[in-house]
PDB file of N, CA, C and O in Angstrom:
ATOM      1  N   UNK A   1      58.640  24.643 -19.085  1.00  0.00           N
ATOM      2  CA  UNK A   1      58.840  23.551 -20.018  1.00  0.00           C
ATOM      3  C   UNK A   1      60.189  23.717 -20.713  1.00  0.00           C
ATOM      4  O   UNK A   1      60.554  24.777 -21.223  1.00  0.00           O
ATOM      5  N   UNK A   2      61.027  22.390 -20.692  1.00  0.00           N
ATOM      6  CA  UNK A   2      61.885  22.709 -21.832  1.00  0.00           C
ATOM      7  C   UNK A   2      62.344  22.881 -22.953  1.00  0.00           C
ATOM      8  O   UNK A   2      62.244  21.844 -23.609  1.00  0.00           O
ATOM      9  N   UNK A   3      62.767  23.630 -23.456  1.00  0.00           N
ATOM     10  CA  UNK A   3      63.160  23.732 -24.948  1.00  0.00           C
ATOM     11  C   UNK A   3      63.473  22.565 -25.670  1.00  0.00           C
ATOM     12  O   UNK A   3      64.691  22.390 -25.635  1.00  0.00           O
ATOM     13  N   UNK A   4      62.822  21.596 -26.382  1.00  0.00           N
ATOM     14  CA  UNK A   4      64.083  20.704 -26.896  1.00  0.00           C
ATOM     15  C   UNK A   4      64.275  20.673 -28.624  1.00  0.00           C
ATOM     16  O   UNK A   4      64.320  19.629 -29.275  1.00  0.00           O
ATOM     17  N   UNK A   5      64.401  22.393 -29.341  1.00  0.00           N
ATOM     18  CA  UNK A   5      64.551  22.256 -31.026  1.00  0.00           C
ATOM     19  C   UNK A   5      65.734  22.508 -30.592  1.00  0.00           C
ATOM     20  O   UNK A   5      66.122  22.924 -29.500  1.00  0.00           O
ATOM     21  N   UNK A   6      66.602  22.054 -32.101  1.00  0.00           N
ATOM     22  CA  UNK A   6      67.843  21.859 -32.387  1.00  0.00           C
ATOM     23  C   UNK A   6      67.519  23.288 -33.199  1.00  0.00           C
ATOM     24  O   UNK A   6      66.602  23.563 -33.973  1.00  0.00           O
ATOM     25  N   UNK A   7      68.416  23.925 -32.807  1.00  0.00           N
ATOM     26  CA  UNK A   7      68.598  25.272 -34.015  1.00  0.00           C
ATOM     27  C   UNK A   7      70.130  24.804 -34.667  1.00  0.00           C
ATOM     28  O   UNK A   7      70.837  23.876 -34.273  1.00  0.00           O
ATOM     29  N   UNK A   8      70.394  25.752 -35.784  1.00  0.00           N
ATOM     30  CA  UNK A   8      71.843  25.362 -36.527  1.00  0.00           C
ATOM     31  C   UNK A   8      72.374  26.836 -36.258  1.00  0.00           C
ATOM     32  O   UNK A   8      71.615  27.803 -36.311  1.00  0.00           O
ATOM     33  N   UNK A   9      73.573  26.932 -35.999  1.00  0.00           N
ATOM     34  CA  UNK A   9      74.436  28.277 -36.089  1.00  0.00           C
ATOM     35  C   UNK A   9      75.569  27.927 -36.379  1.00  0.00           C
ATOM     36  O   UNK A   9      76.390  27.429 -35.609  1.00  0.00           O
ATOM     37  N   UNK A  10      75.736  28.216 -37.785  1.00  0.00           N
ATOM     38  CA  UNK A  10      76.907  28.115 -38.749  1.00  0.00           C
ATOM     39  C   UNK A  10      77.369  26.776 -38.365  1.00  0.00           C
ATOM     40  O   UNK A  10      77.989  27.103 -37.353  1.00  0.00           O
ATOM     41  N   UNK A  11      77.531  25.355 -38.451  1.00  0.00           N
ATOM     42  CA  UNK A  11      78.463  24.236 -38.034  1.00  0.00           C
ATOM     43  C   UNK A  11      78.162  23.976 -36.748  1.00  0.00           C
ATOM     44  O   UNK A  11      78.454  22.868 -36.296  1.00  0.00           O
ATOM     45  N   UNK A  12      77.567  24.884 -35.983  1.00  0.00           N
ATOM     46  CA  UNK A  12      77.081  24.317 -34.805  1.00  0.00           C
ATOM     47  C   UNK A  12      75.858  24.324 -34.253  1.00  0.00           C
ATOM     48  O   UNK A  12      75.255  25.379 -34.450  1.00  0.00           O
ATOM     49  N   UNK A  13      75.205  23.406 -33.548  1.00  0.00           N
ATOM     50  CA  UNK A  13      73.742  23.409 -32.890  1.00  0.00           C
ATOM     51  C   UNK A  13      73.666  23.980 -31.401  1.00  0.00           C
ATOM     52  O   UNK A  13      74.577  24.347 -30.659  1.00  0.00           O
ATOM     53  N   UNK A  14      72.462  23.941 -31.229  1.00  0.00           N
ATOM     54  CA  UNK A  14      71.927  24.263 -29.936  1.00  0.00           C
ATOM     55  C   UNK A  14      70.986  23.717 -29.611  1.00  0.00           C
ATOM     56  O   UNK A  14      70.087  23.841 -30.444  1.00  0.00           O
ATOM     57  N   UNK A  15      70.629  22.922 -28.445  1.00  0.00           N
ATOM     58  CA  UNK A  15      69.932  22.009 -27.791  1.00  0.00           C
ATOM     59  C   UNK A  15      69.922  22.527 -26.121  1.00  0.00           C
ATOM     60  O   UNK A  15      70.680  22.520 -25.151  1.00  0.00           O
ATOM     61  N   UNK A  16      68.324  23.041 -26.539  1.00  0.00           N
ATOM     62  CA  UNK A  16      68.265  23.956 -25.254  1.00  0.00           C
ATOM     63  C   UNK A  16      68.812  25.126 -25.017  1.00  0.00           C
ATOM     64  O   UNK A  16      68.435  25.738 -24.018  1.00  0.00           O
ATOM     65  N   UNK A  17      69.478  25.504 -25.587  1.00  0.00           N
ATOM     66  CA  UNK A  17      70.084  26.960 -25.044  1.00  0.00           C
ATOM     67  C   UNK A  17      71.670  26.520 -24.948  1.00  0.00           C
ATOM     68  O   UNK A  17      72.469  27.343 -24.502  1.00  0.00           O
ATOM     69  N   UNK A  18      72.179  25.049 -25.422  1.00  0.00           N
ATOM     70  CA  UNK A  18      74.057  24.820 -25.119  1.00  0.00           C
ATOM     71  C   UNK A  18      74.067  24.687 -26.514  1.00  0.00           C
ATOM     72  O   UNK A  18      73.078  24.382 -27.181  1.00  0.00           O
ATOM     73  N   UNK A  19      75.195  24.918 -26.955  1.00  0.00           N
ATOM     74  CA  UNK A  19      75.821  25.326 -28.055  1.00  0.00           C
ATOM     75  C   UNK A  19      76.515  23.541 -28.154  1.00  0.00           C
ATOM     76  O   UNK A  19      77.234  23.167 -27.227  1.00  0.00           O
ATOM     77  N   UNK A  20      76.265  22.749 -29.120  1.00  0.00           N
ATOM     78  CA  UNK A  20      77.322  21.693 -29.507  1.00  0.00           C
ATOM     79  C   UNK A  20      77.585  21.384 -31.022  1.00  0.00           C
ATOM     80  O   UNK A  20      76.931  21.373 -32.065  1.00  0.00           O
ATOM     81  N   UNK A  21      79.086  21.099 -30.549  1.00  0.00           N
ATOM     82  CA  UNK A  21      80.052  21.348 -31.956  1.00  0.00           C
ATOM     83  C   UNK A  21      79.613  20.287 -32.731  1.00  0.00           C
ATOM     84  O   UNK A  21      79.726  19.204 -32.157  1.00  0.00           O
ATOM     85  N   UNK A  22      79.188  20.248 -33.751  1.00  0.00           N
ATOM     86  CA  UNK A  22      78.781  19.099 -34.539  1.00  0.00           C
ATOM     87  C   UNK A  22      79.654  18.340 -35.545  1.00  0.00           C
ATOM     88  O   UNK A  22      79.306  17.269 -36.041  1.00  0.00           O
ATOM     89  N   UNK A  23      80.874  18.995 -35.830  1.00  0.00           N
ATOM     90  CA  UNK A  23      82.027  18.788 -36.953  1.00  0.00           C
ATOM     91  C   UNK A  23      82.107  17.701 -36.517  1.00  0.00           C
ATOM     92  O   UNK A  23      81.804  17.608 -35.328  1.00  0.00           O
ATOM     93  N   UNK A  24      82.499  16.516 -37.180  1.00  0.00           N
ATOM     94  CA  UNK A  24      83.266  15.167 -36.414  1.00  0.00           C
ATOM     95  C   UNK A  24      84.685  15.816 -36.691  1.00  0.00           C
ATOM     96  O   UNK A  24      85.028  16.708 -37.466  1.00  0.00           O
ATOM     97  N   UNK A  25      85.391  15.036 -35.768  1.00  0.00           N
ATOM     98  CA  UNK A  25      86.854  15.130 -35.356  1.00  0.00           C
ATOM     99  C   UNK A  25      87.760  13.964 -35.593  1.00  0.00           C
ATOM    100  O   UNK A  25      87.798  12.930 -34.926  1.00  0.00           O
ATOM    101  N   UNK A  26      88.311  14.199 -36.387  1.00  0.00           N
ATOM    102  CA  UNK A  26      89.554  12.784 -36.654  1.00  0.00           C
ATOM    103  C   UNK A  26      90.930  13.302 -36.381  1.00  0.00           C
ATOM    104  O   UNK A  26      91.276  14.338 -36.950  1.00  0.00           O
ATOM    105  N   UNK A  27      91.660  12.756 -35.657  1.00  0.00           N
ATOM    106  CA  UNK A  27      93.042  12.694 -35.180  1.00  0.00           C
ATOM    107  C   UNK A  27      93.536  11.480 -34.933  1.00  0.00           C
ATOM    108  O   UNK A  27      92.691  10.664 -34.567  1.00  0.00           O
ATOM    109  N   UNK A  28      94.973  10.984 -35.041  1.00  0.00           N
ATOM    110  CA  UNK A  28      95.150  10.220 -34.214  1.00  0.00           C
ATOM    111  C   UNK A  28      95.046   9.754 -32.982  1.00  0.00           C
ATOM    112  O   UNK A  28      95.329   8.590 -32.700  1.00  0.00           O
ATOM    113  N   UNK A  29      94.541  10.806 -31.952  1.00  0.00           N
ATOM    114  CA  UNK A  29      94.406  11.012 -30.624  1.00  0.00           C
ATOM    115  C   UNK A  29      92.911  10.713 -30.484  1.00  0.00           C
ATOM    116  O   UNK A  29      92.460  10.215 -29.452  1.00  0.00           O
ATOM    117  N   UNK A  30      92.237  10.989 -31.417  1.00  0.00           N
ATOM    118  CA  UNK A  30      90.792  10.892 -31.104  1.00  0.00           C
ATOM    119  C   UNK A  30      90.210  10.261 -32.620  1.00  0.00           C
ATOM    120  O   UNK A  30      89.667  10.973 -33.464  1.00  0.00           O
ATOM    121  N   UNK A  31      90.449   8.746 -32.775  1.00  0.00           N
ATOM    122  CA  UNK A  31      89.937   8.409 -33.921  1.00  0.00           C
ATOM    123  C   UNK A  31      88.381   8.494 -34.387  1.00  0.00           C
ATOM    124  O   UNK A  31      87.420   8.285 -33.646  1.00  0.00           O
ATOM    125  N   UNK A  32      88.357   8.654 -35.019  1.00  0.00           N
ATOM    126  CA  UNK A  32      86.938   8.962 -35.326  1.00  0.00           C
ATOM    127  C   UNK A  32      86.247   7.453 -35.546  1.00  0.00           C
ATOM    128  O   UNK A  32      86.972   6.609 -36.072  1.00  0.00           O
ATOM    129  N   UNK A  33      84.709   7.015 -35.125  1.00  0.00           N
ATOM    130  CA  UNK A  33      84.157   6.365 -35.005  1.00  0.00           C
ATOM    131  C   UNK A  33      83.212   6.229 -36.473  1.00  0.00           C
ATOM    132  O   UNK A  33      82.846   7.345 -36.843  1.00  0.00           O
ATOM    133  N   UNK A  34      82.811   5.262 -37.253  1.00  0.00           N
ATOM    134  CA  UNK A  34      82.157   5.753 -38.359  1.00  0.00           C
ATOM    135  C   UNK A  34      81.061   4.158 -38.155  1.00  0.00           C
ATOM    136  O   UNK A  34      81.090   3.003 -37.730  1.00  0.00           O
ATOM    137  N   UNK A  35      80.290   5.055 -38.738  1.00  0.00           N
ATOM    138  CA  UNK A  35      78.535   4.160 -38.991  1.00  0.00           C
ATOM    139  C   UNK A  35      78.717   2.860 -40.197  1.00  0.00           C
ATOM    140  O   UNK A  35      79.702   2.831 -40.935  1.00  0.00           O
ATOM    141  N   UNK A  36      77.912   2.100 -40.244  1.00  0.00           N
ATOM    142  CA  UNK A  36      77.890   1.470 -41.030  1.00  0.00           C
ATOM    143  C   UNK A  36      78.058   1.796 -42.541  1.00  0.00           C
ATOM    144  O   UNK A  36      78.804   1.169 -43.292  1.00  0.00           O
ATOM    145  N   UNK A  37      77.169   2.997 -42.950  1.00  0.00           N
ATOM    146  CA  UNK A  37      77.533   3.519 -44.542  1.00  0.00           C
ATOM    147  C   UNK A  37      78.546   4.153 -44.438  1.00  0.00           C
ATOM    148  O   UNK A  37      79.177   4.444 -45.455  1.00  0.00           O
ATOM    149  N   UNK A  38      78.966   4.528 -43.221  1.00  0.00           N
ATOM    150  CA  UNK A  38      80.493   5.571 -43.676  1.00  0.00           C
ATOM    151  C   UNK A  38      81.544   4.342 -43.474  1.00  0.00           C
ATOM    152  O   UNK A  38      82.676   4.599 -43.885  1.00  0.00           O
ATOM    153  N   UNK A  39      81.379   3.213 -42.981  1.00  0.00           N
ATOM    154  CA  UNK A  39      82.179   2.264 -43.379  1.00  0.00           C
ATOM    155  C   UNK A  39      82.752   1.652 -44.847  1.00  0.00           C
ATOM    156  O   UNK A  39      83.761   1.458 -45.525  1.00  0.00           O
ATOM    157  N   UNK A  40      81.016   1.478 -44.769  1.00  0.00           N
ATOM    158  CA  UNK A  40      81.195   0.594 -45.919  1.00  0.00           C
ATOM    159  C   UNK A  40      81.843   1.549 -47.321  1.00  0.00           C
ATOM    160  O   UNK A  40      82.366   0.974 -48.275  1.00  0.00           O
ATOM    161  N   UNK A  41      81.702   3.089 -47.247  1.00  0.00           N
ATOM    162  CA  UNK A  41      81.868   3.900 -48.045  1.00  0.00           C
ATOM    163  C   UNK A  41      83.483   4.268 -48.108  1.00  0.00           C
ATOM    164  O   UNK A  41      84.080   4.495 -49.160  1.00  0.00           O
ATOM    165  N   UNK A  42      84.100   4.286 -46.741  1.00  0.00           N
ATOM    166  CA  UNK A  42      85.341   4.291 -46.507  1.00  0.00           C
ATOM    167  C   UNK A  42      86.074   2.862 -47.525  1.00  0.00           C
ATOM    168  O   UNK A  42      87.081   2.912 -48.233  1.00  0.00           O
ATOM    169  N   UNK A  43      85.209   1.742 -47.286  1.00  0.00           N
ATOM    170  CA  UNK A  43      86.505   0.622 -47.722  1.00  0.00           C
ATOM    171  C   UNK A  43      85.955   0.288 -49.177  1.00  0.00           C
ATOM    172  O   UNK A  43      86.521  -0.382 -50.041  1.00  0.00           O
ATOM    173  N   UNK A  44      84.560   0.993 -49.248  1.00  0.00           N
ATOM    174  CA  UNK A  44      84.246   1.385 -51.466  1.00  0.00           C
ATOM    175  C   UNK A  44      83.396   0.120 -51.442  1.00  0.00           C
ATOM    176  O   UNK A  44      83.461  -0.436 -52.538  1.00  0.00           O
ATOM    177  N   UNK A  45      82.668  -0.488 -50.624  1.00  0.00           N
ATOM    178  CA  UNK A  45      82.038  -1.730 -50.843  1.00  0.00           C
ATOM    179  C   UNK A  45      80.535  -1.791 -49.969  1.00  0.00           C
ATOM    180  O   UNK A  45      80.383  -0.995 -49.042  1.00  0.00           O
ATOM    181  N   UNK A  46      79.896  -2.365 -50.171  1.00  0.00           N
ATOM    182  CA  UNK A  46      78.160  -2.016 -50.420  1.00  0.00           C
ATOM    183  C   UNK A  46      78.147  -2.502 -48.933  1.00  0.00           C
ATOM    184  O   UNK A  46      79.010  -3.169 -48.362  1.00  0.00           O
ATOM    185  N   UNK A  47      76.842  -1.962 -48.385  1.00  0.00           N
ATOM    186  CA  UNK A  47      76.530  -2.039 -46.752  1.00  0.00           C
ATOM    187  C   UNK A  47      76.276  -3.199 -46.396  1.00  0.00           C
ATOM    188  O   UNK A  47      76.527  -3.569 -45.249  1.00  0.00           O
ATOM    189  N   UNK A  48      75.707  -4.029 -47.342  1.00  0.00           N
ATOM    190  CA  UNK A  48      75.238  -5.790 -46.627  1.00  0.00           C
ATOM    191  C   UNK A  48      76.425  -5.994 -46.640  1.00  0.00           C
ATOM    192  O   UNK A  48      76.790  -6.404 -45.538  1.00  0.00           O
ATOM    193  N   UNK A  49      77.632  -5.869 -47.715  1.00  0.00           N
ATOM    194  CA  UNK A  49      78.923  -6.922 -47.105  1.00  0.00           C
ATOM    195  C   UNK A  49      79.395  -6.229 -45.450  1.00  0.00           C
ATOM    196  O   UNK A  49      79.470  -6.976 -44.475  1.00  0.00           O
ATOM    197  N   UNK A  50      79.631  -4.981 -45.365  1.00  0.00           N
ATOM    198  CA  UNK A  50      80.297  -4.626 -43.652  1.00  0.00           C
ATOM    199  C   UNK A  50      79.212  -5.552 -43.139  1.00  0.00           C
ATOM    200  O   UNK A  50      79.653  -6.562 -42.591  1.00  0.00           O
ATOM    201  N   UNK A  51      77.428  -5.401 -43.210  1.00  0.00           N
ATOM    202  CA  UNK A  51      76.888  -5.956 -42.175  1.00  0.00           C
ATOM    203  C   UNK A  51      77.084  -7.427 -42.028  1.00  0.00           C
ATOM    204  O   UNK A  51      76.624  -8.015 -41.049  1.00  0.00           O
ATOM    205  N   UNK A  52      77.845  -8.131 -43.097  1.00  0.00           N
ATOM    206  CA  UNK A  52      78.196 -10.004 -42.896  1.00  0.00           C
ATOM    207  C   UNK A  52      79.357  -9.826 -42.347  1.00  0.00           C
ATOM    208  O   UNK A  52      79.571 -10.672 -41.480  1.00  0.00           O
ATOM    209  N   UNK A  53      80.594  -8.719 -42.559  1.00  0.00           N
ATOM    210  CA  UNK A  53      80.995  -9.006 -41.811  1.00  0.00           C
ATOM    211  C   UNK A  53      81.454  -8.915 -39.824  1.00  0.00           C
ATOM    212  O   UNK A  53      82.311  -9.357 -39.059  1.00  0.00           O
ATOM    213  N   UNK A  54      80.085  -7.947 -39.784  1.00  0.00           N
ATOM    214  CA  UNK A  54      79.565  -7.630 -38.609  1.00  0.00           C
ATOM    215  C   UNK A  54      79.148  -8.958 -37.911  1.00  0.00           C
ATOM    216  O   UNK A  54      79.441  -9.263 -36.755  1.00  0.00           O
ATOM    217  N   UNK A  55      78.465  -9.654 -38.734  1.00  0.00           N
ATOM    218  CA  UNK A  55      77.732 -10.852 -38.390  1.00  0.00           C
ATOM    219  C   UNK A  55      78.564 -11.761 -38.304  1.00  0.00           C
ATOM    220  O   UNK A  55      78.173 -12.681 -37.586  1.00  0.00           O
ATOM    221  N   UNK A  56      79.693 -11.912 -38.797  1.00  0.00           N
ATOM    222  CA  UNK A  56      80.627 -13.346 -39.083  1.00  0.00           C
ATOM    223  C   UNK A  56      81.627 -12.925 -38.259  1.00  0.00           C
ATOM    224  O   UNK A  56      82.661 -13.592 -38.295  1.00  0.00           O
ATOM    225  N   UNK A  57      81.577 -11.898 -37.455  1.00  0.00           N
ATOM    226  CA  UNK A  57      82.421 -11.232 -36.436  1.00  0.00           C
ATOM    227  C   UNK A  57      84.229 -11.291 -37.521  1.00  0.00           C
ATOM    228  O   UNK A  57      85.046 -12.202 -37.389  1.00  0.00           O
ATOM    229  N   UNK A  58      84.300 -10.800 -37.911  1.00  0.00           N
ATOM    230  CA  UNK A  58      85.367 -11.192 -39.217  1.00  0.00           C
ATOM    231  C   UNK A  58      86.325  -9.552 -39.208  1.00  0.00           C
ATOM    232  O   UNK A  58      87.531  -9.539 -39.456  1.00  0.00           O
ATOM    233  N   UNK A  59      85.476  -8.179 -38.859  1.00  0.00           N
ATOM    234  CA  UNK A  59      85.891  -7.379 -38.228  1.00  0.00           C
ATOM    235  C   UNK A  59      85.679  -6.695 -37.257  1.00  0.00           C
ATOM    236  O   UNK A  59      84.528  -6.564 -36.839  1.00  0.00           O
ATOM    237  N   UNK A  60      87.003  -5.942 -36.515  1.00  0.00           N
ATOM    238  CA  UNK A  60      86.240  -5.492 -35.117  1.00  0.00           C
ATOM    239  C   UNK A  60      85.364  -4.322 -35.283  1.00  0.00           C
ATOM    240  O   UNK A  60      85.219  -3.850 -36.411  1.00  0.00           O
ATOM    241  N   UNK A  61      84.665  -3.722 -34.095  1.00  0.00           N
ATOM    242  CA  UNK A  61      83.118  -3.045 -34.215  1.00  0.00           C
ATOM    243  C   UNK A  61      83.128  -2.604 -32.643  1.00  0.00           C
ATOM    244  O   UNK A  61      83.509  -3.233 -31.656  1.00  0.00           O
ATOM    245  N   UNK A  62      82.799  -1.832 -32.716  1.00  0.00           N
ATOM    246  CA  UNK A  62      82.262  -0.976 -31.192  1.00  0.00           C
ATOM    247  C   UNK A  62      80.792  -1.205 -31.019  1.00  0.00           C
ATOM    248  O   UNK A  62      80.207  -0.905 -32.060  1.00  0.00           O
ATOM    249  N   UNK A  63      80.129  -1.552 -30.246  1.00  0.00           N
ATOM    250  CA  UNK A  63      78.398  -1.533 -29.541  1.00  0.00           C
ATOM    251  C   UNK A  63      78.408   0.274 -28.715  1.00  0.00           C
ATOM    252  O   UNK A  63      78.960   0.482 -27.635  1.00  0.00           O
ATOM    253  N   UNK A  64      77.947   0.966 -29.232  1.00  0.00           N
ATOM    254  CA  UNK A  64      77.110   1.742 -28.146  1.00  0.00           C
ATOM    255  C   UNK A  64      75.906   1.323 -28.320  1.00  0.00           C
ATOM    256  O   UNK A  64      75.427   1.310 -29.454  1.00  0.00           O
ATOM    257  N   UNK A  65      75.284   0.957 -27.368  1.00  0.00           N
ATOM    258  CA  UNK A  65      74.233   0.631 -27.062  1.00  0.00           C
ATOM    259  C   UNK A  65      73.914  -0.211 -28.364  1.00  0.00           C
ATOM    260  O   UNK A  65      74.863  -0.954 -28.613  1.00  0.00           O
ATOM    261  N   UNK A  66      72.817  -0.334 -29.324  1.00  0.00           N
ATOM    262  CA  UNK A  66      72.488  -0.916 -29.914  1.00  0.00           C
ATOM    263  C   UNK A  66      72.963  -0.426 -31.209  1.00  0.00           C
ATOM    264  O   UNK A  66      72.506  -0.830 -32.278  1.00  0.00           O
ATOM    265  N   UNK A  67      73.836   0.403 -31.104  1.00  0.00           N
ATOM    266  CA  UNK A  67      74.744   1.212 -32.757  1.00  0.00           C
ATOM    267  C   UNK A  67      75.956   0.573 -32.814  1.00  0.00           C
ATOM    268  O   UNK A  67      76.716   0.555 -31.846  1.00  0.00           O
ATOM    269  N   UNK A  68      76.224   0.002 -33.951  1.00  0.00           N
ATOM    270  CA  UNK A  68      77.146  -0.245 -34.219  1.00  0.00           C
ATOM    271  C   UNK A  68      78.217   0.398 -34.724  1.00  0.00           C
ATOM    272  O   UNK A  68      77.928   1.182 -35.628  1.00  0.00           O
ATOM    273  N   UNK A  69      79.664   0.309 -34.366  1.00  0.00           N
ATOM    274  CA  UNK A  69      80.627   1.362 -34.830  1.00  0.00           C
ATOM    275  C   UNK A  69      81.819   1.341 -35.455  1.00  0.00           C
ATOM    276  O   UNK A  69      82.287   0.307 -34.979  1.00  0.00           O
ATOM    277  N   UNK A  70      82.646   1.766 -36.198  1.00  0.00           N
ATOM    278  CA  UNK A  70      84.151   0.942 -36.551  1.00  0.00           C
ATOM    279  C   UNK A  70      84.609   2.305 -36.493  1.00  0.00           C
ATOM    280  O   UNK A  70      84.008   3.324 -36.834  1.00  0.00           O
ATOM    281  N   UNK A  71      86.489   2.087 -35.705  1.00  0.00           N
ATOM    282  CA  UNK A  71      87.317   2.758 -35.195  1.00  0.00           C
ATOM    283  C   UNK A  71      87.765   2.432 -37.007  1.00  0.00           C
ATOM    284  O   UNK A  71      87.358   1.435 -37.604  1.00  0.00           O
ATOM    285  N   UNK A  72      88.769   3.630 -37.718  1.00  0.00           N
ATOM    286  CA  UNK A  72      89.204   3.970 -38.581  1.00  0.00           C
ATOM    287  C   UNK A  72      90.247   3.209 -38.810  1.00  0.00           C
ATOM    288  O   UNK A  72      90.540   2.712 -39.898  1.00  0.00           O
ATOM    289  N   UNK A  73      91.178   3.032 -37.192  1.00  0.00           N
ATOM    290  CA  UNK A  73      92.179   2.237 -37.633  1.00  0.00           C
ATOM    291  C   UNK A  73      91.986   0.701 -37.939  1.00  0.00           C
ATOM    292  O   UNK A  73      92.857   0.057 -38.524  1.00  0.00           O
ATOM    293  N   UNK A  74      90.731   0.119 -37.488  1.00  0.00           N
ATOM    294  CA  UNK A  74      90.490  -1.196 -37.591  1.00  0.00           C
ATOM    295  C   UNK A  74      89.972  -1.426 -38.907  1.00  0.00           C
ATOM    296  O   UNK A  74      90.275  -2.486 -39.455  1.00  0.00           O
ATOM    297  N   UNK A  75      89.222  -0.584 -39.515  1.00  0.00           N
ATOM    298  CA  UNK A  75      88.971  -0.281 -40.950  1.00  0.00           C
ATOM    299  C   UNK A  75      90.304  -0.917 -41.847  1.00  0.00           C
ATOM    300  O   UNK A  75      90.471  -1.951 -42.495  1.00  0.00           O
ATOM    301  N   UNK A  76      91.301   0.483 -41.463  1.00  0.00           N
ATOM    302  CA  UNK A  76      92.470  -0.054 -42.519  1.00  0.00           C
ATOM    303  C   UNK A  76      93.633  -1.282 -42.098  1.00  0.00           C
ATOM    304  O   UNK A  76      94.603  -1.730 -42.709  1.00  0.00           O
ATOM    305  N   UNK A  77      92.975  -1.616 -40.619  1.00  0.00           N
ATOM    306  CA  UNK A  77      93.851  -2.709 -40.456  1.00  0.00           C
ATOM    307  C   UNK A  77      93.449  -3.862 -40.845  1.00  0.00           C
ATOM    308  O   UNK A  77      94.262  -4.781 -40.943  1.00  0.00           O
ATOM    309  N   UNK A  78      92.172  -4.034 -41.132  1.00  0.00           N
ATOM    310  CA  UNK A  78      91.049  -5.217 -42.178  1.00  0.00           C
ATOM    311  C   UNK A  78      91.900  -4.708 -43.701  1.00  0.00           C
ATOM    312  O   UNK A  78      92.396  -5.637 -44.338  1.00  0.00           O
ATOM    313  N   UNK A  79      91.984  -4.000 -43.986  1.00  0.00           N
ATOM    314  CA  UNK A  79      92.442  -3.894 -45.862  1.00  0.00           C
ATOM    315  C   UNK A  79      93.891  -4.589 -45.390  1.00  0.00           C
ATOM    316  O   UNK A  79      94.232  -5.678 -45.851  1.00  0.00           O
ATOM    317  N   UNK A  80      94.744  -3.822 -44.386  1.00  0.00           N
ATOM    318  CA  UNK A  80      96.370  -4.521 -44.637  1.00  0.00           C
ATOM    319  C   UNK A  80      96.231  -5.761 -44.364  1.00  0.00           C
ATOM    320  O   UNK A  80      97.182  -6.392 -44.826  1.00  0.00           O
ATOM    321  N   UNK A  81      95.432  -6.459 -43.786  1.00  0.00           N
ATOM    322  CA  UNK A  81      95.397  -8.025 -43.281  1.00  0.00           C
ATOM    323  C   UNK A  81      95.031  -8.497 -44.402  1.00  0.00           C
ATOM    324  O   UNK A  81      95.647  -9.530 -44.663  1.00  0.00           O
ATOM    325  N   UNK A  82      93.980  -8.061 -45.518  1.00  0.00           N
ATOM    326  CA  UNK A  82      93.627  -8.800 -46.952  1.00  0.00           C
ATOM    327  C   UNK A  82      94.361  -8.378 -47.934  1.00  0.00           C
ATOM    328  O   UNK A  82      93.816  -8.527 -49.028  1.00  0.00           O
ATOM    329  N   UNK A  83      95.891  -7.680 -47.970  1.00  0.00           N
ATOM    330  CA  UNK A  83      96.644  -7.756 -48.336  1.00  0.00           C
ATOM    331  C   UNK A  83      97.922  -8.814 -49.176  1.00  0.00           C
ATOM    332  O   UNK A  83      98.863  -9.329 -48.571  1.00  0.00           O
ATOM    333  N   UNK A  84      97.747  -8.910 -50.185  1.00  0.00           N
ATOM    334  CA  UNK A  84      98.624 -10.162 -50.870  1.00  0.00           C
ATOM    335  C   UNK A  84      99.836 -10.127 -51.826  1.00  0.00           C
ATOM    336  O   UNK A  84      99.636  -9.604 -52.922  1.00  0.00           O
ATOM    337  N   UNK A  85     100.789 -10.504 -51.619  1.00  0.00           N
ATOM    338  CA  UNK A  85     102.059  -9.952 -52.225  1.00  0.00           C
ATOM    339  C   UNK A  85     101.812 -10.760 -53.663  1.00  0.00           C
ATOM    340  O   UNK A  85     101.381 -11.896 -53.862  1.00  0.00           O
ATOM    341  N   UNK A  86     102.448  -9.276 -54.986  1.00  0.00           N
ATOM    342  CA  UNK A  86     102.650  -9.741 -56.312  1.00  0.00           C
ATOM    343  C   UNK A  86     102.971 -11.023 -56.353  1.00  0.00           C
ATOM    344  O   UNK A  86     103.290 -11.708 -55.381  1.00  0.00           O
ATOM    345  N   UNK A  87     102.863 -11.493 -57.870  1.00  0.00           N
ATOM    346  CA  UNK A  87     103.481 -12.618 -57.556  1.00  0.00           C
ATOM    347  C   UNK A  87     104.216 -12.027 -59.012  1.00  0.00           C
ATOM    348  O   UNK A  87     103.753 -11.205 -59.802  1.00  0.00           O
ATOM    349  N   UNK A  88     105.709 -12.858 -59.068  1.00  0.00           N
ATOM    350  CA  UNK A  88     106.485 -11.864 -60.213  1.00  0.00           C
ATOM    351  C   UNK A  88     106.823 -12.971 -60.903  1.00  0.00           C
ATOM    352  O   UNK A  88     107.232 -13.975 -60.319  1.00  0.00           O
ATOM    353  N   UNK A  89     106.638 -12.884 -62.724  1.00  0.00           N
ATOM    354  CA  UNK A  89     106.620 -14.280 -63.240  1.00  0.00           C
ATOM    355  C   UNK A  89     108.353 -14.399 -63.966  1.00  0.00           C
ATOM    356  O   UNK A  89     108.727 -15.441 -64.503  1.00  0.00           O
TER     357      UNK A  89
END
């Protein structure tokens, strides 16, 4: 039969007897993918608004399978697009 508990060893798990790195990883090379609350937590604004604008397709979003996802840079490329210059009196 197979093993299937997750043990923890220091930052990393084991599943089955393989060792996987659990840290998430952000680089430019490998942007990191973030969940709906780490979205909505990233841009400081409550989870029903990301999920309207999930729904109003208004920003972009990754599907794995039935999870929804936002790439980091599309995050801050939604803030520079709602971006509005002073106005100087």
């Amino acid at each position: 039969m197979l093993d299937t508990t997750a043990r923890s060893h220091g930052g990393r798990s084991s599943f089955s007897g393989v060792a996987l790195d659990m840290k998430p990883t952000s680089s430019p090379q490998n942007p990191r993918l973030r969940d709906v609350p780490e979205a909505a937590e990233y841009l400081h604004v409550n989870i029903h608004f990301v999920r309207r604008l999930v729904r109003d397709r208004r920003i972009p979003f990754v599907k794995l399978g039935h999870l929804v996802r936002f790439d980091t840079r599309d995050l801050d490329a939604f803030v520079d697009a709602g971006r509005r210059p002073a106005i100087s009196v």
